[in-house]
py3Dmol code that shows the C-alpha trace and the ligand (Angstrom):
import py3Dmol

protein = """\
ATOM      1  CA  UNK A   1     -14.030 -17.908 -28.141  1.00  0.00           C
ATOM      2  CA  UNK A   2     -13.731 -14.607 -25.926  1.00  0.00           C
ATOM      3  CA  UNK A   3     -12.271 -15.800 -22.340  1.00  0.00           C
ATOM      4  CA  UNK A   4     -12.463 -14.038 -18.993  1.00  0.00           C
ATOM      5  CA  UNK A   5     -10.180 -14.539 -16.376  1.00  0.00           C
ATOM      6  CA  UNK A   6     -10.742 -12.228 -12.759  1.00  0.00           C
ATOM      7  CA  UNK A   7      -7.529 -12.544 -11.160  1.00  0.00           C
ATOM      8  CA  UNK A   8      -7.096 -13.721  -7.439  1.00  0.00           C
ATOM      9  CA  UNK A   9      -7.887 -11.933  -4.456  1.00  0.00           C
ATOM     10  CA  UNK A  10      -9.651  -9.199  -6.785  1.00  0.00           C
ATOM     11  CA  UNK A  11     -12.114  -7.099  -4.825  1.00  0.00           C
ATOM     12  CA  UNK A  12     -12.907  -6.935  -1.221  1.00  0.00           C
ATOM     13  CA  UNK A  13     -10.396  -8.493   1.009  1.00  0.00           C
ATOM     14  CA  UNK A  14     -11.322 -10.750   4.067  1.00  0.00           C
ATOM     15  CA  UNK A  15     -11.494  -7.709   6.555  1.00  0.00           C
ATOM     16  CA  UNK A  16     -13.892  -6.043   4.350  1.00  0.00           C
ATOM     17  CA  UNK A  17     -15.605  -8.647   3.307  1.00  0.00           C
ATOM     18  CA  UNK A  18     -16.463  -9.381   6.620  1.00  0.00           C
ATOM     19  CA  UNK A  19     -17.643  -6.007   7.673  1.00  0.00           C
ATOM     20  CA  UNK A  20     -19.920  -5.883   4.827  1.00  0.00           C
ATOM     21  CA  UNK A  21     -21.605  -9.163   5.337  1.00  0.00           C
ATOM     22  CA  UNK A  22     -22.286  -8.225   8.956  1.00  0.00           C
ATOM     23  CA  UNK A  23     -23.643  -4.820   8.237  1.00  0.00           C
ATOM     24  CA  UNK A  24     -26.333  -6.559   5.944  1.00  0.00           C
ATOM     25  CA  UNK A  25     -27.154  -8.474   8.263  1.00  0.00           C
ATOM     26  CA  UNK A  26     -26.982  -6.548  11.301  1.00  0.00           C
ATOM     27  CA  UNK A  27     -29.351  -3.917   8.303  1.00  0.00           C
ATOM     28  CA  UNK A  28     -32.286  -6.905   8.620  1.00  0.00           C
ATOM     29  CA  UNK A  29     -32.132  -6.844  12.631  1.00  0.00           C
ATOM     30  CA  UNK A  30     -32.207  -3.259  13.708  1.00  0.00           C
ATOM     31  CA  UNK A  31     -34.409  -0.065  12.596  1.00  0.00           C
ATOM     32  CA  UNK A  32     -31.740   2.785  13.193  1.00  0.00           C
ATOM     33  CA  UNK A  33     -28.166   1.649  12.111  1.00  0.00           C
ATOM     34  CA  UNK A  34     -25.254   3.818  11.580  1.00  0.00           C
ATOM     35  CA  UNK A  35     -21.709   2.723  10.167  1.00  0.00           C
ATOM     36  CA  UNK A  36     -19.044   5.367  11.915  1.00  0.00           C
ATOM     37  CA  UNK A  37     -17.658   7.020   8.857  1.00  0.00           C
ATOM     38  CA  UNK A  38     -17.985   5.575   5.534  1.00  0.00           C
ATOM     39  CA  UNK A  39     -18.155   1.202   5.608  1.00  0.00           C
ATOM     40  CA  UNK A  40     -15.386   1.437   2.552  1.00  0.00           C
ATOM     41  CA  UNK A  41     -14.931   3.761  -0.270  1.00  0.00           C
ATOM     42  CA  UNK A  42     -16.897   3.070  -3.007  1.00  0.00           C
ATOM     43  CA  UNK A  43     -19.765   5.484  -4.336  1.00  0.00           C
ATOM     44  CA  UNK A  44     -21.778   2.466  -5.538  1.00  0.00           C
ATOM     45  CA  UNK A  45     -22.077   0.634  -1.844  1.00  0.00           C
ATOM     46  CA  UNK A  46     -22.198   3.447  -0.529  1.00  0.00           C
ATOM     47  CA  UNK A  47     -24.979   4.662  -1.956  1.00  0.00           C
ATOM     48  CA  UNK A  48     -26.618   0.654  -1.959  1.00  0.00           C
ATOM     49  CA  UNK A  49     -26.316   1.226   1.962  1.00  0.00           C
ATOM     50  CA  UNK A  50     -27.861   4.637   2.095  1.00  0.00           C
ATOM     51  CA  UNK A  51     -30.991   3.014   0.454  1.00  0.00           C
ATOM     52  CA  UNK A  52     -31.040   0.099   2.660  1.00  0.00           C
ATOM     53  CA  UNK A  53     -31.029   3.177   5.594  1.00  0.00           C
ATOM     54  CA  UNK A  54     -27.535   2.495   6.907  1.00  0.00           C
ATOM     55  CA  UNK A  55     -25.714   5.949   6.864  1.00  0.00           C
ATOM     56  CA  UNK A  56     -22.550   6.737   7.582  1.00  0.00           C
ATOM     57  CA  UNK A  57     -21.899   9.289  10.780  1.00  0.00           C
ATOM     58  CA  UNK A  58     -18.640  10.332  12.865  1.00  0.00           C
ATOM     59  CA  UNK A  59     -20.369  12.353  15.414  1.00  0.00           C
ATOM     60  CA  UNK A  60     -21.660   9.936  18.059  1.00  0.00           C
ATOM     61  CA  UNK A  61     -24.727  12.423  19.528  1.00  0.00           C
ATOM     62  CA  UNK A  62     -26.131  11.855  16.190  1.00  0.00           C
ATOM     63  CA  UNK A  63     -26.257   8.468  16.994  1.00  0.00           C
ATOM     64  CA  UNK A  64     -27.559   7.963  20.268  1.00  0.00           C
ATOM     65  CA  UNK A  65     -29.795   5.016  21.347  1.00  0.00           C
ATOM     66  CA  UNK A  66     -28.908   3.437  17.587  1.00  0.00           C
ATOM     67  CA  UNK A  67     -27.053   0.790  16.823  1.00  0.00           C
ATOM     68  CA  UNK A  68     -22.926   2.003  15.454  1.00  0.00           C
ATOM     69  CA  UNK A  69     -21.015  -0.558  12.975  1.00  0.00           C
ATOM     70  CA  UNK A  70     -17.630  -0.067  13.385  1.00  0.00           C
ATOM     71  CA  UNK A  71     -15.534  -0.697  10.126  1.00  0.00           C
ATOM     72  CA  UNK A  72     -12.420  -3.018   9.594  1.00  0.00           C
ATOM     73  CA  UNK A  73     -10.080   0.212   9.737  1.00  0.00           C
ATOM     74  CA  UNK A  74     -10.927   0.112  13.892  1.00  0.00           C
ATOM     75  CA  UNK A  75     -11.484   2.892  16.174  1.00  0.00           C
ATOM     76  CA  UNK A  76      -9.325   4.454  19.169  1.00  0.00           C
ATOM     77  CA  UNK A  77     -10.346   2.834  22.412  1.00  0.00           C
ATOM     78  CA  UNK A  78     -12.095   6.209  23.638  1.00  0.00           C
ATOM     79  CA  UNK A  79     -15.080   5.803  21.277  1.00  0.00           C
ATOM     80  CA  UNK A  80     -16.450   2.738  22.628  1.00  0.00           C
ATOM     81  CA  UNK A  81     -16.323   4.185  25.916  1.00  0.00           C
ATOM     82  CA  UNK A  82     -18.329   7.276  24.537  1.00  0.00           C
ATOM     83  CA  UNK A  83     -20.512   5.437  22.533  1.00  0.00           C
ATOM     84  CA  UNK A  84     -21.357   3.262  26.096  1.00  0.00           C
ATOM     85  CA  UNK A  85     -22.338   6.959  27.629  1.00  0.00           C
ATOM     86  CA  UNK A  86     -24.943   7.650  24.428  1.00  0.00           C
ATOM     87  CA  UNK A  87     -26.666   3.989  25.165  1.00  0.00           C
ATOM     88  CA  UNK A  88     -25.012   3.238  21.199  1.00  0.00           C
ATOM     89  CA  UNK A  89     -25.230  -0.912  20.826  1.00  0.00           C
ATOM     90  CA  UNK A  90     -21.861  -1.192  18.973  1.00  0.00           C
ATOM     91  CA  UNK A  91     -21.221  -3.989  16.652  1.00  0.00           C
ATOM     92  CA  UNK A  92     -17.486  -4.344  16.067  1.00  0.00           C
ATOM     93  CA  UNK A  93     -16.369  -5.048  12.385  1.00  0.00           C
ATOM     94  CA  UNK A  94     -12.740  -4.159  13.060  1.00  0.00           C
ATOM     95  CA  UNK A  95     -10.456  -6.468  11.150  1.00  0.00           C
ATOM     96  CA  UNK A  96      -8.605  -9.209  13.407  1.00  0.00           C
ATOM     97  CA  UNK A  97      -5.778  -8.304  11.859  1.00  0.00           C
ATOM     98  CA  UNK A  98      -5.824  -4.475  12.505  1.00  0.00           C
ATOM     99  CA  UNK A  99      -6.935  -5.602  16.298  1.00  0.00           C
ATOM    100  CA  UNK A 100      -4.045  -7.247  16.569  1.00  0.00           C
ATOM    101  CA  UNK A 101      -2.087  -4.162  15.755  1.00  0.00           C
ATOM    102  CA  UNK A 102      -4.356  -2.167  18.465  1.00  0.00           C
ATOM    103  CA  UNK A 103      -3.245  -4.809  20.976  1.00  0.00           C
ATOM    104  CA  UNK A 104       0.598  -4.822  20.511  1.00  0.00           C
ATOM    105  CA  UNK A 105      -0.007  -1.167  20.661  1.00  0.00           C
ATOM    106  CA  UNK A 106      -1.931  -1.400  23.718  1.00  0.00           C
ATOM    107  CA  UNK A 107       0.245  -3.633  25.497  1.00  0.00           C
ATOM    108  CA  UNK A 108       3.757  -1.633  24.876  1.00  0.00           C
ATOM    109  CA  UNK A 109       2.464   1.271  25.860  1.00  0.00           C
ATOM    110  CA  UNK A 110       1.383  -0.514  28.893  1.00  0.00           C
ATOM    111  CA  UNK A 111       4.925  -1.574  29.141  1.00  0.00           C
ATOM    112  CA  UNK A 112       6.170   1.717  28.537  1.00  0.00           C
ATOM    113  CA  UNK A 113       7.733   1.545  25.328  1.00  0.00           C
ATOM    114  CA  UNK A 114       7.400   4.764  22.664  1.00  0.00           C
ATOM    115  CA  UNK A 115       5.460   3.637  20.449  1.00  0.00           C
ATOM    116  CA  UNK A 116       6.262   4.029  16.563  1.00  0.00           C
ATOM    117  CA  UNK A 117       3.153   3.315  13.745  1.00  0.00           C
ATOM    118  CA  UNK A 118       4.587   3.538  10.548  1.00  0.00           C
ATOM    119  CA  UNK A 119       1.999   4.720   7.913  1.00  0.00           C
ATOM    120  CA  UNK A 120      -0.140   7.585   7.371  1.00  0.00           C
ATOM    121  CA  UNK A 121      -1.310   9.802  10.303  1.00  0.00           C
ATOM    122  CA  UNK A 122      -4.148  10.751   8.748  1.00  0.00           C
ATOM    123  CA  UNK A 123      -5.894   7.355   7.756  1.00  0.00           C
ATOM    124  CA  UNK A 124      -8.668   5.956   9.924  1.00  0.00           C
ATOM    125  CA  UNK A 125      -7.030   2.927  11.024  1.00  0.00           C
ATOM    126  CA  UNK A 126      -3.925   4.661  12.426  1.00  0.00           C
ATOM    127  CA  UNK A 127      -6.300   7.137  14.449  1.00  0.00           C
ATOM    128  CA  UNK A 128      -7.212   3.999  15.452  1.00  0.00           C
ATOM    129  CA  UNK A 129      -4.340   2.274  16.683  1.00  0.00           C
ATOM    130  CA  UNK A 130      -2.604   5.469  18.045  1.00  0.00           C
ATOM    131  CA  UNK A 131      -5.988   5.565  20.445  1.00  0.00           C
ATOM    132  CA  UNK A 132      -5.151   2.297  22.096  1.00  0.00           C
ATOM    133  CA  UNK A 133      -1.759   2.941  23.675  1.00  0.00           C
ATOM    134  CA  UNK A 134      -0.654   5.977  25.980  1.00  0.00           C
ATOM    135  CA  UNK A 135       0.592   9.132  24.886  1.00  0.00           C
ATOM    136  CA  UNK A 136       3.724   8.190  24.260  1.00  0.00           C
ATOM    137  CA  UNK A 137       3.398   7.580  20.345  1.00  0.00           C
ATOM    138  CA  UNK A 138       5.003   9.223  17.063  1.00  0.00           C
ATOM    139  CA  UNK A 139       3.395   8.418  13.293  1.00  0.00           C
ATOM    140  CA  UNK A 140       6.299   7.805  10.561  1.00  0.00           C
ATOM    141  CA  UNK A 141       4.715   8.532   7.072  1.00  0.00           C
ATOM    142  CA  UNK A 142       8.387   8.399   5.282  1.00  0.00           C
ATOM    143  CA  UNK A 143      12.471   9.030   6.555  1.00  0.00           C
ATOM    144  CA  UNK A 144      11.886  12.553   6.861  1.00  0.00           C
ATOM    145  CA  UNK A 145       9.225  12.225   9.823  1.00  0.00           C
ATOM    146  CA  UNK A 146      12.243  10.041  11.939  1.00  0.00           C
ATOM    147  CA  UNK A 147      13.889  13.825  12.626  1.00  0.00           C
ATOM    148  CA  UNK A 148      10.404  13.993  15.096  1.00  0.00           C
ATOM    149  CA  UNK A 149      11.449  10.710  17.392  1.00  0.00           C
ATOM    150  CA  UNK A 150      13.790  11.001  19.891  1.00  0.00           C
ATOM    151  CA  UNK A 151      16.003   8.717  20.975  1.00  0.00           C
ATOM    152  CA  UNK A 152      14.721   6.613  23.733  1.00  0.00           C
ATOM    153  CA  UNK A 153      14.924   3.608  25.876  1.00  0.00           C
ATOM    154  CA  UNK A 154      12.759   1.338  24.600  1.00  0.00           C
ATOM    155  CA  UNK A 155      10.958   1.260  21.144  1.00  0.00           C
ATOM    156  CA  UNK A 156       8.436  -0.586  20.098  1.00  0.00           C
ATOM    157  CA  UNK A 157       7.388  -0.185  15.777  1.00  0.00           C
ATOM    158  CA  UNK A 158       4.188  -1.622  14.253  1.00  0.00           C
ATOM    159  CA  UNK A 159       3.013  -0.771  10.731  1.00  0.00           C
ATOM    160  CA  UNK A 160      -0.476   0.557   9.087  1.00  0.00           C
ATOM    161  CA  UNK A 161      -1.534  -2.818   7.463  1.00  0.00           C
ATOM    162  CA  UNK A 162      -1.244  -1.385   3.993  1.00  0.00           C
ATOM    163  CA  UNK A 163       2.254  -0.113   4.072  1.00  0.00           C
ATOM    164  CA  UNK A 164       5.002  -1.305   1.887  1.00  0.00           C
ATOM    165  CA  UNK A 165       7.635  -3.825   2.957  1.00  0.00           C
ATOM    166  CA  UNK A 166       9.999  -1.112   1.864  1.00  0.00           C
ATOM    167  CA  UNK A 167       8.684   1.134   3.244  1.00  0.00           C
ATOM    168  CA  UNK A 168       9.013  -0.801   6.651  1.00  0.00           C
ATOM    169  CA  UNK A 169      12.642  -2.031   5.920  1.00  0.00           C
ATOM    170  CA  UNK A 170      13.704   1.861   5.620  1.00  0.00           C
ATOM    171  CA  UNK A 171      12.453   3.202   8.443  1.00  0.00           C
ATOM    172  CA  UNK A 172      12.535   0.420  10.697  1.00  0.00           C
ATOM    173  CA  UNK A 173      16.390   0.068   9.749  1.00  0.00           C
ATOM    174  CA  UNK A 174      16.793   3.590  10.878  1.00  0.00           C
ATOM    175  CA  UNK A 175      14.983   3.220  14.485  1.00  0.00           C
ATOM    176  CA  UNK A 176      17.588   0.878  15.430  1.00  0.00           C
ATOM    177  CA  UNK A 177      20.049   3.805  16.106  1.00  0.00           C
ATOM    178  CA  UNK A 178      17.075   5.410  17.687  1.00  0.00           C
ATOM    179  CA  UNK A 179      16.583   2.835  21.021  1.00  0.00           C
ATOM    180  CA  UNK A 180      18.644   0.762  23.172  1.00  0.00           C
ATOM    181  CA  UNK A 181      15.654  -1.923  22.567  1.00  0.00           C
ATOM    182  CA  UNK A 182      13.697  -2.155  19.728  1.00  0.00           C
ATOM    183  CA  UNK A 183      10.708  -4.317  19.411  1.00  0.00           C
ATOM    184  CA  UNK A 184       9.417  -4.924  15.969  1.00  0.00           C
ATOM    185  CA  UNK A 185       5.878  -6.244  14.562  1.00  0.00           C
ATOM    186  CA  UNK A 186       5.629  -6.261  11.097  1.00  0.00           C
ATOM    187  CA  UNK A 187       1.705  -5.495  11.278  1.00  0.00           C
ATOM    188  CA  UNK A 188       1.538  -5.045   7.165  1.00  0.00           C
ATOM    189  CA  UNK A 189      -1.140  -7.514   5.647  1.00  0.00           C
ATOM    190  CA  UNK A 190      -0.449 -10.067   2.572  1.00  0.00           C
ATOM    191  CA  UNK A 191      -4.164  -8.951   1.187  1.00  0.00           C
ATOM    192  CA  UNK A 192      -2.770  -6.122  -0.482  1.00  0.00           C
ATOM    193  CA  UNK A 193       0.197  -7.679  -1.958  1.00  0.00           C
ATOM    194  CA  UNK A 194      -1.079 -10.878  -3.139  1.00  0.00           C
ATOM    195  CA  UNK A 195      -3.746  -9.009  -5.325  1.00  0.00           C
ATOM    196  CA  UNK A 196      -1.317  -6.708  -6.861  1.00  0.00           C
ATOM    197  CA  UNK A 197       0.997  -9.797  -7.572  1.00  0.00           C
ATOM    198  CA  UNK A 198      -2.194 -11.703  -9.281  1.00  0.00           C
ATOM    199  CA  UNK A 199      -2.705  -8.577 -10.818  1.00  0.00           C
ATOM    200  CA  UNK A 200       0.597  -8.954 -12.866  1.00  0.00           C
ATOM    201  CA  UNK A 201       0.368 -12.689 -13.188  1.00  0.00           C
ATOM    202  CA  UNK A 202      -2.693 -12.366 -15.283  1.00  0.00           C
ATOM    203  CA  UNK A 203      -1.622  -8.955 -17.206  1.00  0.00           C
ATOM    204  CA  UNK A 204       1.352 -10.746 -18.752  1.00  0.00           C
ATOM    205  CA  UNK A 205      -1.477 -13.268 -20.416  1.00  0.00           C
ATOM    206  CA  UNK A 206      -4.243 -11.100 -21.486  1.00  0.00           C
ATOM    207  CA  UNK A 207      -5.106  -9.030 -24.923  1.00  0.00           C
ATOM    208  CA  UNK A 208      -6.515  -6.762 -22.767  1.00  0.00           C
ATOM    209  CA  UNK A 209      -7.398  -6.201 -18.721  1.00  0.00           C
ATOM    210  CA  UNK A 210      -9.934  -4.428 -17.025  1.00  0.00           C
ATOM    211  CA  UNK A 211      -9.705  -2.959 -13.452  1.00  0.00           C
ATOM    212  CA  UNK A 212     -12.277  -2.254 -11.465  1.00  0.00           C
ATOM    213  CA  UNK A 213     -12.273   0.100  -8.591  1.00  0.00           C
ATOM    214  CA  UNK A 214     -13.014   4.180  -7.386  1.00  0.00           C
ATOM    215  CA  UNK A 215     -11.255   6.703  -9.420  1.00  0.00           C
ATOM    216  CA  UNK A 216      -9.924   7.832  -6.225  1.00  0.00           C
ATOM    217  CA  UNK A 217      -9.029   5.038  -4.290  1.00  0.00           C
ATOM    218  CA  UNK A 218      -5.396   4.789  -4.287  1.00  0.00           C
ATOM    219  CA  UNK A 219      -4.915   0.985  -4.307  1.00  0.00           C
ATOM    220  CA  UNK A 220      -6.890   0.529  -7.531  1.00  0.00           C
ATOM    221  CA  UNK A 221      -5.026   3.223  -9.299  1.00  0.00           C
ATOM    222  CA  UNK A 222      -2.414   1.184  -7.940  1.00  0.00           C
ATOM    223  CA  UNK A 223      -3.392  -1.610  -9.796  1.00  0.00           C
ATOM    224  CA  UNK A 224      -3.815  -0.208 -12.904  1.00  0.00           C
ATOM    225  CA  UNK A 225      -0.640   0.962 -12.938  1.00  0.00           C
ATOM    226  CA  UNK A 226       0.940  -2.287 -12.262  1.00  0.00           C
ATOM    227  CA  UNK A 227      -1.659  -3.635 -15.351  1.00  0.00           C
ATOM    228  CA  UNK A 228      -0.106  -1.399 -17.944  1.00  0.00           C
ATOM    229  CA  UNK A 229       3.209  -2.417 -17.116  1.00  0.00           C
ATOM    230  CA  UNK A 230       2.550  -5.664 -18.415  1.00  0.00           C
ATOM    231  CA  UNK A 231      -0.530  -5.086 -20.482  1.00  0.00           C
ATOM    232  CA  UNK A 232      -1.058  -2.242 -22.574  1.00  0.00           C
ATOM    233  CA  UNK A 233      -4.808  -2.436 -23.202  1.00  0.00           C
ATOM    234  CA  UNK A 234      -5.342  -1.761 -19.591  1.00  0.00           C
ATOM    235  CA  UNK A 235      -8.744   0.231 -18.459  1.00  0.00           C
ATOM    236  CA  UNK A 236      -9.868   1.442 -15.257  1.00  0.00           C
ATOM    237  CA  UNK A 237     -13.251   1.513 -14.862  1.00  0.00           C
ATOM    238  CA  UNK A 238     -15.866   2.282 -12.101  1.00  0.00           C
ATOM    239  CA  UNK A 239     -18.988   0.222 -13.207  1.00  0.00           C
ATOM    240  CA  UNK A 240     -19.623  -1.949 -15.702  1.00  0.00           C
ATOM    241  CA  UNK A 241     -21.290   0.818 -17.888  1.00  0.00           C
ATOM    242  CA  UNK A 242     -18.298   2.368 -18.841  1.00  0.00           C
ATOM    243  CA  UNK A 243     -16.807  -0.691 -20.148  1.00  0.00           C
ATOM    244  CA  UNK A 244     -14.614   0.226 -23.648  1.00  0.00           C
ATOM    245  CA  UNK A 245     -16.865  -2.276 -25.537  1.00  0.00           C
ATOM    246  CA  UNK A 246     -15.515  -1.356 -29.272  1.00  0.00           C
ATOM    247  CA  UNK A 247     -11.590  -1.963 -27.497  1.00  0.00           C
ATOM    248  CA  UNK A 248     -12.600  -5.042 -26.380  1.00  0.00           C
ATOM    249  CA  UNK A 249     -14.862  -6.671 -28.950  1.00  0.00           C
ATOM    250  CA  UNK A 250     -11.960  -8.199 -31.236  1.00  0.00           C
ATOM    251  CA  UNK A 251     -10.215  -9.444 -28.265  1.00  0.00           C
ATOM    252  CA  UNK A 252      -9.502 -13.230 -27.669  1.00  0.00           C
ATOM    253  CA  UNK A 253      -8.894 -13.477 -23.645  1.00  0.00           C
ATOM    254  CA  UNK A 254      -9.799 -10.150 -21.240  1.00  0.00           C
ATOM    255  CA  UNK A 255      -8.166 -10.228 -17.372  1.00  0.00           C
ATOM    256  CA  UNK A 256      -9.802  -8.348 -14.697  1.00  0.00           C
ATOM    257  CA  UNK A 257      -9.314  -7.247 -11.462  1.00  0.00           C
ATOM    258  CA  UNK A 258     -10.381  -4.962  -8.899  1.00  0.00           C
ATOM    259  CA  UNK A 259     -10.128  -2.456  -5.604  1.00  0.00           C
ATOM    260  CA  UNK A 260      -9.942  -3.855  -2.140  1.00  0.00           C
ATOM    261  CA  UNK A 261     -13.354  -1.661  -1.742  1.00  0.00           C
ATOM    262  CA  UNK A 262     -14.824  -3.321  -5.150  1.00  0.00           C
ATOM    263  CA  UNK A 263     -17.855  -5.524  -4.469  1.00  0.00           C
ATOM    264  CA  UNK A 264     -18.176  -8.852  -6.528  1.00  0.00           C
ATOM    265  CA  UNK A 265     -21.828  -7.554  -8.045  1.00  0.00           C
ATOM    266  CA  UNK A 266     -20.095  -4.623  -9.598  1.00  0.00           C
ATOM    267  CA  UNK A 267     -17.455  -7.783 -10.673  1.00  0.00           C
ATOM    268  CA  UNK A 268     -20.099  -9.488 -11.794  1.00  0.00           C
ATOM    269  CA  UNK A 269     -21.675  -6.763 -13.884  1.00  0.00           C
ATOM    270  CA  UNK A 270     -18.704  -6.598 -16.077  1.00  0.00           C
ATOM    271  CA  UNK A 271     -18.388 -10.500 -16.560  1.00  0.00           C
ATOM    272  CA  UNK A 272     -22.011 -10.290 -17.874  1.00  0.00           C
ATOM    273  CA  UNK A 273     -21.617  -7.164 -19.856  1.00  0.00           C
ATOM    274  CA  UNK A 274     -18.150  -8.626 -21.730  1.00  0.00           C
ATOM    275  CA  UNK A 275     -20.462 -11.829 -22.017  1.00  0.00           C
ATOM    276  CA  UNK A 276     -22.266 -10.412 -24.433  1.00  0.00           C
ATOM    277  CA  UNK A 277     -19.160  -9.875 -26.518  1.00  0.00           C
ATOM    278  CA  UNK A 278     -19.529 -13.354 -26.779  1.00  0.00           C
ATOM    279  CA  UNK A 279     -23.223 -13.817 -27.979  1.00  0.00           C
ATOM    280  CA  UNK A 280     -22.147 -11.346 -30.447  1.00  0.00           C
ATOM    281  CA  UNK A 281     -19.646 -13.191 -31.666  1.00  0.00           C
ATOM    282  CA  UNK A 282     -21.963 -16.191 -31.895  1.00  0.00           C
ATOM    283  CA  UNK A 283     -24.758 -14.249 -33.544  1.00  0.00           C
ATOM    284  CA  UNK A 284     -22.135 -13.499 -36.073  1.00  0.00           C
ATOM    285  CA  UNK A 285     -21.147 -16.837 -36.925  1.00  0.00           C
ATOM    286  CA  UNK A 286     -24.547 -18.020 -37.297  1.00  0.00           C
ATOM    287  CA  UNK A 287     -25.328 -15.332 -39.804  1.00  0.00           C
ATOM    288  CA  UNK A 288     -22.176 -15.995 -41.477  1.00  0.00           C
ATOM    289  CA  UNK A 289     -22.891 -20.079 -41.853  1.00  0.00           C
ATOM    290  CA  UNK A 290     -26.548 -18.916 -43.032  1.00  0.00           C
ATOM    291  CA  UNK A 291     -24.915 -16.851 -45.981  1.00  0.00           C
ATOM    292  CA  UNK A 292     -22.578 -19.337 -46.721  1.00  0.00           C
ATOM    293  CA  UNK A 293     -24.857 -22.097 -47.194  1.00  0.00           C
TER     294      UNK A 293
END
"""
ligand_1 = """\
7
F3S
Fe -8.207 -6.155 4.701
Fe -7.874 -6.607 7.246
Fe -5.888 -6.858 5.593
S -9.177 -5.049 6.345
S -6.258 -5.356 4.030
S -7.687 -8.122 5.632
S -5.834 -5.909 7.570
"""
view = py3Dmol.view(width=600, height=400)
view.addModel(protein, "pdb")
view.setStyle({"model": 0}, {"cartoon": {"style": "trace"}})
view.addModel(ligand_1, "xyz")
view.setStyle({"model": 1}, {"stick": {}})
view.zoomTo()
view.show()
């Protein structure tokens, strides 16, 4: 009998999940709805959004008088204020967990600390965050990027909540010779983690494991890497439609998992599809019992 395990905490993780269920509802209450810049990044929702008439925009005149979702990644402080000017009714997905980083940053700048984001300047939630504190801030992407921060009175380090906890051990190790204070909030969130680490748990058990997730989203090609490691029949898939059927049809126990921007229908598509493996099986059996008797 053909099993199939989805490992925990595959797919959308409680930020996103979030966002999306609000945006389909907020889609069955208001005509003209915008989400500012894509809601996550997956060609499939995205494209389920565009026909429910929810379209992603960054420039805010293009929005005026609508109604703006903004996504769990957060925006800089500024862009409610403009969005206030352009009569925009804002409905505010940003994750708790990223608004607490906006906070600390908000607060310490307040304070005057320099403030220190450790992650990637160019991703949409650090935009974010470096828009809620004063000038005073520097982005650390890896070591090299510490040559940029001078030394100063009074630090205060948060992280993008994606970031390794090595990554954050590193650098935050070397700020210390950097202030005479140092605060430190380790901002990084357990979603990411905890699905990679499933991710492994089930690929040690498994003939074979699929991964769901965007071709180029970096945390599912992430977990596919961690799924060969321990399973060599590992596939990484977009939809259920490109499913390795033939691989797979011999197979006694399949894993899956998938990208923090999966959804569970795409999930769900491949649980069905590999079901049929099963009826196959079954048909086979039968035919086999009605030539043997
Ligand atoms: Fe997701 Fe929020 Fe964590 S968006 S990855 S639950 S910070």
């Amino acid at each position: 009998i053909l099993k199939i395990e989805v490992a925990k905490n595959a797919g959308f993780c409680f930020g996103v999940k979030k966002a999306m269920n609000e945006t389909i509802e907020a889609a069955k209450k208001y005509d003209s709805i915008y989400t500012y810049g894509p809601l996550i990044h997956n060609n499939q929702v995205i494209s389920k959004l565009e026909n429910e008439g929810i379209k992603a925009k960054e420039d805010l005149e293009e929005v005026k008088n609508s109604t703006l979702i903004i996504r769990s990644h957060g925006i800089p402080l500024r862009v409610y204020e403009d969005a206030k000017g352009l009569d925009i009714e804002v409905i505010d997905c940003t994750c708790p967990f990223v608004r607490k980083v906006q906070n600390i940053a908000k607060e310490y700048g307040k304070k005057g600390y320099t403030l220190v984001i450790i992650g990637n300047p160019k991703h949409p939630e650090v935009i974010g965050i470096r828009g809620w504190c004063e000038d005073n801030v520097y982005v650390v992407e890896s070591s090299k990027d510490l040559d940029s921060v001078p030394n100063c009175e009074k630090i205060c380090v948060v992280a993008q909540t994606t970031i390794t906890h090595e990554l954050w051990n590193d650098i935050t190790n070397e700020l210390k010779n950097k202030a005479n204070e140092l605060e430190m909030f380790n901002t990084i969130c357990a979603a990411t983690k905890e699905r990679q680490m499933h991710c492994a748990e089930l690929a040690k058990n498994v003939d074979a494991m699929i991964v769901i997730g965007g071709y180029h989203s970096s945390n599912t090609q992430k977990l596919y890497k961690i799924s060969k490691e321990y399973c060599d029949k590992s596939y990484h898939i977009e939809t259920a439609d490109e499913l390795p059927m033939k691989e797979l049809k011999d197979l006694n126990r399949i894993g899956i998992t998938a990208g923090a921007s999966t959804p569970d229908w795409i999930i769900k598509e491949a649980i069905e599809k590999m079901s049929d493996i099963q009826q196959e099986k079954n048909d086979m059996m039968s035919m086999m019992e009605e030539i043997e008797k």
